[in-house]
Each structure stands twice: as structure tokens, then as C-alpha cells.
N, C-alpha and C positions, 0 to 999 in steps of 0.2 A: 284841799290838802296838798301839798307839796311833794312832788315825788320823792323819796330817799336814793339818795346815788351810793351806789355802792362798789367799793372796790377790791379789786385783784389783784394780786402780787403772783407775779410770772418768776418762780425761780430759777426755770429753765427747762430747755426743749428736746425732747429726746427725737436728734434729726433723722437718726435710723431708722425708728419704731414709727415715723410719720412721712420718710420717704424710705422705703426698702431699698429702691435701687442702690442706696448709698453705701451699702452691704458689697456691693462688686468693688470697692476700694479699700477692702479688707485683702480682697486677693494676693495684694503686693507682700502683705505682711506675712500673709499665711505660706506664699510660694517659697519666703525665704526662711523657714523652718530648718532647721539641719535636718530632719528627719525627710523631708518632701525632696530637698537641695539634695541629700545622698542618695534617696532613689532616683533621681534624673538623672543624677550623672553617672551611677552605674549603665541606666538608658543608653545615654548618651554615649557613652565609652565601651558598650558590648556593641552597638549599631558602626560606631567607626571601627573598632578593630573587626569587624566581622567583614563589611568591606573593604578593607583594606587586606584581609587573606582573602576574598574574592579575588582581587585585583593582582596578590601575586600568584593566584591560579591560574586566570585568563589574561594575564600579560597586557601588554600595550597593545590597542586595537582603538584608539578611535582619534579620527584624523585631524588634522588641525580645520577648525572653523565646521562642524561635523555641523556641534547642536543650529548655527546660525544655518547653515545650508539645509538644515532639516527646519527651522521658522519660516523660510525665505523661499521653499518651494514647496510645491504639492505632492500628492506619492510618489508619482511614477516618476517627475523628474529628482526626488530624492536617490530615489533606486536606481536611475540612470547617474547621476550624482556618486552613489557608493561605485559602482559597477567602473566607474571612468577610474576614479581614484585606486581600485584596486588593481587595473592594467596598469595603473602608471608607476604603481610600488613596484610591480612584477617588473615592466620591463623596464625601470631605471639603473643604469650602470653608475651613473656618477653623481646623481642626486639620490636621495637620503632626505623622506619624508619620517618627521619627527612626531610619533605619534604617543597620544596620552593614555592613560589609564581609564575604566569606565566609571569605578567607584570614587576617583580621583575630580574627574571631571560633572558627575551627578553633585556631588557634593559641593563643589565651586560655581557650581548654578543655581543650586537650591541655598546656599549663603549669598551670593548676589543678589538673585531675590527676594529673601527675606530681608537685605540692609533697604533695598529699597520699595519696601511695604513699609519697615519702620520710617523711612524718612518721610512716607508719604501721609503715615496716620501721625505722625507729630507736624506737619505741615495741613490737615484738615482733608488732603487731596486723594478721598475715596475712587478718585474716577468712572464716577456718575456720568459726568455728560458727555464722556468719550462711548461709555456703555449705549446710551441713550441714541448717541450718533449710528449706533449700529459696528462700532470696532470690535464691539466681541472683544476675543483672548489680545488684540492688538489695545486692548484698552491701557491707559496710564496708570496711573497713582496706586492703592493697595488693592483695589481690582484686578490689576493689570498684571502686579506682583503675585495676587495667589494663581492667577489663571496660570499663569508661568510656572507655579512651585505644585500646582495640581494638575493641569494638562498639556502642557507644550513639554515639559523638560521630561515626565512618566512617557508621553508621544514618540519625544524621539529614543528613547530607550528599549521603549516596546517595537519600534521599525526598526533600531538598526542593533540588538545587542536583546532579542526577546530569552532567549536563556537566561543572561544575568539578571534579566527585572523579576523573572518567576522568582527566580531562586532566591534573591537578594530581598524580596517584599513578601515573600514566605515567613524569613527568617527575621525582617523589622516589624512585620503586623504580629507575629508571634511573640516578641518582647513586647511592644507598646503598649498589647493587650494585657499583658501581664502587669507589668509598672504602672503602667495607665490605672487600672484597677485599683492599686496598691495607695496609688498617688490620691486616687477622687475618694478611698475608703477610708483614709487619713485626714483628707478637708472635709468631708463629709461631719466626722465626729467632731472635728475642730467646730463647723458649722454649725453645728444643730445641738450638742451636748457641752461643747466645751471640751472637750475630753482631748488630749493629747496620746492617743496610743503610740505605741512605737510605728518604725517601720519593718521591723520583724511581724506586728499585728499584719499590717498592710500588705507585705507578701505574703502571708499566709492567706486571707482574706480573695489578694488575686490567686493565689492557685487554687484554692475551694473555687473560684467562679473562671475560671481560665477560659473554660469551654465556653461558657455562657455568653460570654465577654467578646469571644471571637465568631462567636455564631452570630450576634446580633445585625452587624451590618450585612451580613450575605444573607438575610433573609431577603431585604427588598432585591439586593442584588442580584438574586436567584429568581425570583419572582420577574423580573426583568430578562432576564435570561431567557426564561419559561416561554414568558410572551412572543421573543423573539423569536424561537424558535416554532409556538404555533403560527406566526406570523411567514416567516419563512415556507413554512409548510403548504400553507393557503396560498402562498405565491408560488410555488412549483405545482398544484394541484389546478388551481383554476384560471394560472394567466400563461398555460404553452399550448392547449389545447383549441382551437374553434371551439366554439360552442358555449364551452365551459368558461371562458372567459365572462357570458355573460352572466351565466352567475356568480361569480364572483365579483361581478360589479354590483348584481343585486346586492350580495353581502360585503358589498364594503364597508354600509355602513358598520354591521359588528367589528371589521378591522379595524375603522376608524377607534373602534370605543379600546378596543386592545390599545391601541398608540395613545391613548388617550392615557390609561390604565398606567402605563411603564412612562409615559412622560412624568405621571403626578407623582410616581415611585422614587422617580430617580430625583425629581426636583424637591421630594419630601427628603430624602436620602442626603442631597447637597444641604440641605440646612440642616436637617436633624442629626445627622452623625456625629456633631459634636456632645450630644445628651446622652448617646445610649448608653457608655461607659458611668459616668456620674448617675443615671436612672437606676445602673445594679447594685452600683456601690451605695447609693442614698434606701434603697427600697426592700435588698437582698430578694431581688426576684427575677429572672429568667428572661431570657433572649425574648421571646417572644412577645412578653408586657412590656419589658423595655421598648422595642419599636413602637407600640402600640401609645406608649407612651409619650416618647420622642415626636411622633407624625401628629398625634394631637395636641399640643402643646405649641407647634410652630404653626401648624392652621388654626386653632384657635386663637392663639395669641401671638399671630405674626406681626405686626407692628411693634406691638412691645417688643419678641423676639429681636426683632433688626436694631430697635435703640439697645437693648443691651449689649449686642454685637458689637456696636459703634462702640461704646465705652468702654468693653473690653478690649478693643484692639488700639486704639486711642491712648487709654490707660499703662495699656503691656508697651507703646512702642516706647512711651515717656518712662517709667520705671525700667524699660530694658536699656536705656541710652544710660540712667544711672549707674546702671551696674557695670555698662561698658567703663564709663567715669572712674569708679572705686577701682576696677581693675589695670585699666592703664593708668592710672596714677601710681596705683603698686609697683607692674615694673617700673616706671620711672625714678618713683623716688630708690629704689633698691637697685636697681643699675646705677644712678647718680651717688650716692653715698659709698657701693662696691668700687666706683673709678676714682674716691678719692685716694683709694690706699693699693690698687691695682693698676702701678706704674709702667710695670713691662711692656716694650714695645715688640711686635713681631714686625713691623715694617714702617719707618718715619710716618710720625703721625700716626699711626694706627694702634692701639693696643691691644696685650692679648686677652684681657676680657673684651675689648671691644670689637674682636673679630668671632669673638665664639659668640656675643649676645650684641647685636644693634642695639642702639636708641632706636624703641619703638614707638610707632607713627598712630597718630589720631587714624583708626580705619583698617591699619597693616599693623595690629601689637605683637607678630609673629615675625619681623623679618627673616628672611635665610644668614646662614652664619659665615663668615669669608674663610667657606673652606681650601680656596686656595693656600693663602696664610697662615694653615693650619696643617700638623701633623704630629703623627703620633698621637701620644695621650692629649694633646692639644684637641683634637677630631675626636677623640672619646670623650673628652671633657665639655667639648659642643655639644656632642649628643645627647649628653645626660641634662644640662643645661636644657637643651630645646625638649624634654621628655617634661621635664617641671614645668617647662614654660604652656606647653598643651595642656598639663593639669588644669593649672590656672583658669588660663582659657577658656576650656571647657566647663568653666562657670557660668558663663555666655549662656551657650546654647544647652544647658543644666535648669537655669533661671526661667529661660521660653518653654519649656517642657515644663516643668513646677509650676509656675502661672499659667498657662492654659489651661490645663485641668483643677487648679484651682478657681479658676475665674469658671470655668463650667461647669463646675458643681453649684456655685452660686447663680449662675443663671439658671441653673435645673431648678434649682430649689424656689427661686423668685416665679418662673412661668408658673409651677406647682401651687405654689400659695395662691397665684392668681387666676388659673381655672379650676382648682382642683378645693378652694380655700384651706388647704392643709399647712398648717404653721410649721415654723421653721426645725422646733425641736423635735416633729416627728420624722425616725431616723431607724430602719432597722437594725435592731440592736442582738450581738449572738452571748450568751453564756455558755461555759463551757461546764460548771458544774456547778447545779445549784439544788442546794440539801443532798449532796453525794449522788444525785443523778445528771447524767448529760441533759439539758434541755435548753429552748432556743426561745426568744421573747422576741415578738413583732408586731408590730406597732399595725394600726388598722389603716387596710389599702387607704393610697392615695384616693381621692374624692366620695369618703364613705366619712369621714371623721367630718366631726361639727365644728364649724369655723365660731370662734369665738369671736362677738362682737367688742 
């Protein structure tokens, strides 16, 4: 008897539902929410204006070529390094060393850096094999870029300007936490319910968890701490003495296991910190399940962990260069259309829009304004000119902030489904009155719910 063949008709493939990952190119759409887009750049615009009154408190204080001379040498000759430069300010009569700002100069290192991590993740060049080579923080491509935006350029801050970096990373870990919050409580719903709350939801949501939110990385980091200090301890107790020396060699071994303890902490800490914030916001549960959560998720599912890394940063440099795109295209085409009917000149050649606003450059969409050629209301009308033009601007670094924590909400939620089999819509969810009593509805812990086949 003859087989019967039979056929299928494929109408079509639900590529999300049969590859997840495809869920972290959602990010882009969901970063640029007016709702997400307005809380960054509130972020983003209380962190600069807050430094930038640091800056006219502690005045100009740091010398030309500081941060390079603080790359380029090791402590002591950094210190010797300040210590020269500062007799040479004291005892110069006729030269007039021109020195920056701290909040001025933090910021023009941490934007060099981040342009060239973006360049580096839309060019493929993570700088792996410079890592590999043993260059460490001197590594290339977007390795090389965050070691620089997370320990050389906080480095020289903390050696040469330890006052401003307390104060100043006091007052931005204290926002970030907060918007941060706000940010992943907003993707979170979008992610898992569909729901578009406000961003009035979302700061509310962050200030219910504020504390939470800011305790959760100083756990490991205390915990580190801890260690250090019994470690410390054990080395003033059993390596000044005779005798006691040797036991202390007996118990190296347990030292060993303490170094052991605070390396896995800190190295769980470097990868996990980007989850803890999206853990509270997705789960509405406390600092200390957050880590808990965070550290397993990046040891259990550390390979996955590192490709979705790659895609999200990948991802952000390609959609951040667009948005650089839409934006300098703006001012161009609106300075070009403003200089058809703004013929005034203030100096042959020159006009007076085109000295209060440059043509701005692929890289430089900020030029400075020729205020020599300007005065009077001429210099006020620049000024309010270049206050717009920052608005603008700080769409930029508005959009890096919106996508970050969108795009780590979504990686939370992907490692989640994949150790924990917890589907996407489960999402703690709060009412605030339901049948005229206050009461709260929450979804069953992470890896306790039944994975549907």
C-alpha cells in the first residue's frame, strides 16, 4: 500500500516566540518612549547641572594634561607629578598655568570614551585579544573604552580631587537609583504586560523602592570591604611578630579562601550590577533577593549572559549613531533654512546668526559661538541660542540612559525565563484599591512557577 504524503501549509513564524533573544531589539523602540526619553533627561540634566555647581564651588583646580599624567604614571610619581606643578603655579611670576574645571573635565573624558566604545561596537572591535595579550585597562576597542569610563578616569579623580568624587557620586548614585528604578518599572510593564504606565507611575514606584534600590550593590561591596578588613587584620596580628608569623602561614590557607570570597564578589558585582535595578523593578522585591538573583543568573547562565551583552551594546552603539543622525541633521537643516532670511553681517563674511550658532560638525554639533563678534544683546541672544542647543543635545546622552535600562530589563527577564523557566508576563504587579481596600497582587517568586511546555 502506498504511503499518503501529506502536506503543510506554513503561514508563518513567530520569530520572537522561537528565538527570545530577538526581544533585545525591542529595546530601541521601547527607549524611545516620551515617557522613558523624559525621565532620562530629567537624569541627565540634574547630574550636569549638579556638577556643574560643584564646579562653581571648587573653581578651577586641575592642570592641563592632569588625567594623561595620572594614565602615564604610577602613584607616587603622580604625586610627585601634582606636588611639582603646584610649586611651579606658586612660584611663577610671568607664566599663567591655565587650569580646568573638575566636573568640566570628568565629563569630556567620560564622553570621549563613550564615542569611542560606540565606534568600537559598530566596528565588531570588543578588544578581546589586546585583553588576552595581558593590557588590562590599556586594552583597545569597547573594553578599553569602559575600563577608562569605569576605572582610570573614577582613578584619577579619587587621587587627585577625593572630595569632589565623594560628593559628586553621592549625589549621581542617588539620582540614577532613583530614575533607574522609574526607567526599568516602566520597561518592565511595557515588557511583560503591555501596559504603558506613566512616568509619574515610575517615579513613584522608584521612590517606594529608593532605599532598596540603593542598598543592593553595597551589599557585595560591603561584604568586600568586610573581608578586607579581616584580611588586614590577620596581617597586622600574625606577620610583625616571630613566631606568629608561622602561624599565620599555617592559616593562609583560610586567607587564601577569604581572597578567594571577595574576588568571586567583586567579579560577580562587575557583571551583575547591571540586573539588580531591573531584578526590583521586574519582581518588586528587596535588595537582598535582588543580588541573590543577579549572581545567579550570571554564574548560571554566564555565556548566554556575555552574548546578550554583546548585542546589547552592539545594538545601543548602532541605534545611538541614529539618533546622533536625526539630531544633527536638525540643527543643520534649521540653521540652513534660518541663513536664508538672516542676512546681517557683523564682520565681512561672517553673519550675525552665524556667529551666535556655527555650522555644526559630524562629532562637534555644539560649536562655541564667535563671541568676540558679539555684544550686547548679540552675547545674550547666543546664550539662549546655545541653552536650546544643549536641550537638544542632550537627547544623546537621554537615549544611552533610556536604552540601557531598557535593554537590562530585557536581558533580566531572558536569563530569568532561562534558569528560573519563568515566562515573560510574570511581573510584580501593585493595586492600589481593590474592592475599597489597599491590597497588593504578586506574582509567584521567580523559579517556583511552572514553565509551560
Amino acid at each position: 500500500m502506498a504511503e499518503q504524503d501529506y502536506r503543510v501549509t506554513l503561514d508563518g513564524v513567530d520569530w520572537r516566540a522561537s528565538f527570545p533573544f530577538l526581544k533585545l531589539f525591542s529595546a530601541f523602540g521601547m527607549a524611545v518612549q516620551p515617557g522613558r526619553l523624559l525621565l532620562s533627561l530629567m537624569l541627565v540634566l540634574l547630574l550636569y547641572l549638579g556638577g556643574i555647581a560643584m564646579d562653581f564651588v571648587w573653581g578651577e583646580q586641575v592642570y592641563p594634561n592632569e588625567v594623561g599624567a595620572y594614565v602615564n604614571k604610577d602613584a607616587q610619581e603622580f604625586d610627585a607629578w601634582l606636588t611639582s606643578m603646584v610649586e611651579t603655579e606658586n612660584a611663577a611670576t610671568t607664566v599663567f598655568i591655565k587650569k580646568d574645571n573638575i566636573f568640566n573635565t570628568l565629563l569630556n573624558e567620560q564622553v570621549s570614551a563613550f564615542e569611542r566604545m560606540v565606534v568600537s561596537a559598530t566596528a565588531l572591535d570588543f578588544g578581546i585579544r589586546d585583553l588576552a595579550s595581558g593590557r588590562g585597562a590599556d586594552s583597545g576597542g569597547v573594553i578599553g573604552a569602559l575600563a577608562t569610563m569605569t576605572v582610570r578616569t573614577p582613578g584619577w579623580l579619587y587621587a587627585a580631587h577625593p572630595g569632589f568624587m565623594v560628593l559628586y557620586l553621592l549625589y549621581a548614585f542617588a539620582l540614577t537609583s532613583l530614575f533607574g528604578a522609574a526607567i526599568c518599572r516602566v520597561a518592565a510593564m511595557d515588557a511583560c504586560k503591555r501596559e504603558h504606565i506613566s512616568a509619574f507611575e515610575g517615579l513613584r514606584f522608584g521612590l517606594d523602592n529608593w532605599v532598596q534600590v540603593m542598598i543592593a550593590p553595597l551589599i557585595p561591596l560591603g561584604l568586600v570591604v568586610l573581608i578586607r578588613l579581616v584580611l588586614a587584620l590577620s596581617g597586622w596580628v600574625f606577620f610583625n611578630l616571630p613566631g606568629l608569623d608561622v602561624l599565620g602561614a599555617v592559616l593562609f590557607g583560610l586567607m587564601l579562601l577569604g581572597g578567594f570570597i571577595a574576588a568571586m564578589l567583586l567579579i560577580g558585582f562587575a557583571f551583575g550590577v547591571n540586573l539588580l535595578t531591573p531584578g526590583i523593578a521586574v519582581e518588586g522585591t528587596d535588595a537582598f533577593d535582588a543580588v541573590s538573583r543577579a549572581y545567579n543568573y550570571v554564574v548560571g547562565r554566564f555565556w548566554r549572559y556575555l552574548a546578550y551583552t554583546a548585542v546589547v551594546i552592539v545594538y545601543g552603539a548602532v541605534t545611538y549613531l541614529l539618533i546622533g543622525l536625526v539630531v544633527f541633521c536638525t540643527i543643520w537643516i534649521t540653521k540652513a533654512c534660518l541663513s536664508v532670511g538672516a542676512v546681517s553681517e557683523v564682520t565681512e563674511g561672517t553673519t550675525r546668526l552665524g556667529a551666535m550658532l556655527p555650522d555644526p560638525q559630524w562629532g562637534r554639533l555644539l560649536p562655541d559661538a564667535d563671541w568676540e563678534n558679539l555684544s550686547g544683546l548679540g552675547t545674550v541672544a547666543a546664550a539662549l541660542l546655545m541653552v536650546w542647543m544643549k536641550l537638544l543635545i542632550a537627547v544623546l546622552p537621554a537615549f544611552a540612559v533610556s536604552y540601557y535600562f531598557n535593554a537590562q530589563t530585557w536581558v533580566y527577564l531572558l536569563l530569568r525565563r532561562s534558569a528560573d523557566l519563568v515566562e515573560f508576563d510574570d511581573v510584580y504587579v501593585e493595586s492600589d484599591e481593590v474592592d475599597g481596600s489597599a491590597a497588593q497582587d504578586k506574582v509567584e517568586p521567580a523559579g517556583t512557577a511552572e514553565a509551560s511546555e
